[in-house]
N, C-alpha and C positions, 0 to 999 in steps of 0.2 A: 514334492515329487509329482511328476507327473503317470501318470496310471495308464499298461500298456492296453494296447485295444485289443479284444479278445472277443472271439466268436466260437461258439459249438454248434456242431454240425453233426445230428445224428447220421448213421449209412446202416441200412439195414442190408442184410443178404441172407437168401431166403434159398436154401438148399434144397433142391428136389431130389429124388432118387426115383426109379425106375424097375431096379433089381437087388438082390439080395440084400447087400450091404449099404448102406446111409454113407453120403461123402461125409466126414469130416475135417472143418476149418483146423490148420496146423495147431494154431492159439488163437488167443483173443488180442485183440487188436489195437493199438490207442495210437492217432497218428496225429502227428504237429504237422501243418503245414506252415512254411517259411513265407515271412512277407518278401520277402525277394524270387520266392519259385515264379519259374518261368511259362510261359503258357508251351501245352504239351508236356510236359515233364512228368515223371513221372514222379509220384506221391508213394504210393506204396504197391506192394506188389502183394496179392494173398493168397495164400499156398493152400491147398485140399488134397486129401487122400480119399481116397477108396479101398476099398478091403477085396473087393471081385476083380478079378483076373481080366486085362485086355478083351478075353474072349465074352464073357459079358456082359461087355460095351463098358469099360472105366473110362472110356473118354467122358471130359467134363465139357458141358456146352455153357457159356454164358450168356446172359443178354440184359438189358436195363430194362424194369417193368413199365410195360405202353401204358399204363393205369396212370403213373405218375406223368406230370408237365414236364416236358420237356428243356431240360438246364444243360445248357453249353459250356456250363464248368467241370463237367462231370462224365467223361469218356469212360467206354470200357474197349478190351483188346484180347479178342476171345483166343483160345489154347488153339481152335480149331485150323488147319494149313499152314 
């Protein structure tokens, strides 16, 4: 037998809040990516709520932390326009 190649890749997400209520991630998450995905593709999509009313500010902002190096496998595509 030959043994398949396998990599784990922690991703941290580090939810901030601002006002009353904590976003909450929908679930917890475990994602396979395909050795045939394509570049661009999308892998996974991760859903959050808010408990506070549009008025506010439930809008959610993303962004990848500048702390970390900078890795070109790893896009994000914020909720914002």
């Amino acid at each position: 037998d030959n043994p398949g190649l396998v990599s784990h890749v922690p991703v941290g997400v580090r939810i901030l809040d601002i006002n009353d209520n904590p976003p909450e991630l929908a679930r917890d998450y475990d994602v396979v990516v395909c050795e045939n995905a394509k570049p661009g593709q999308v892998i996974q999509t991760i859903t959050a709520t808010d408990k506070d009313n549009s008025a506010n500010g439930a809008r959610f902002h993303f962004s990848l932390d500048e702390e970390l190096p900078f890795n070109p496998n790893f896009t994000l595509r914020d909720n914002e326009g």
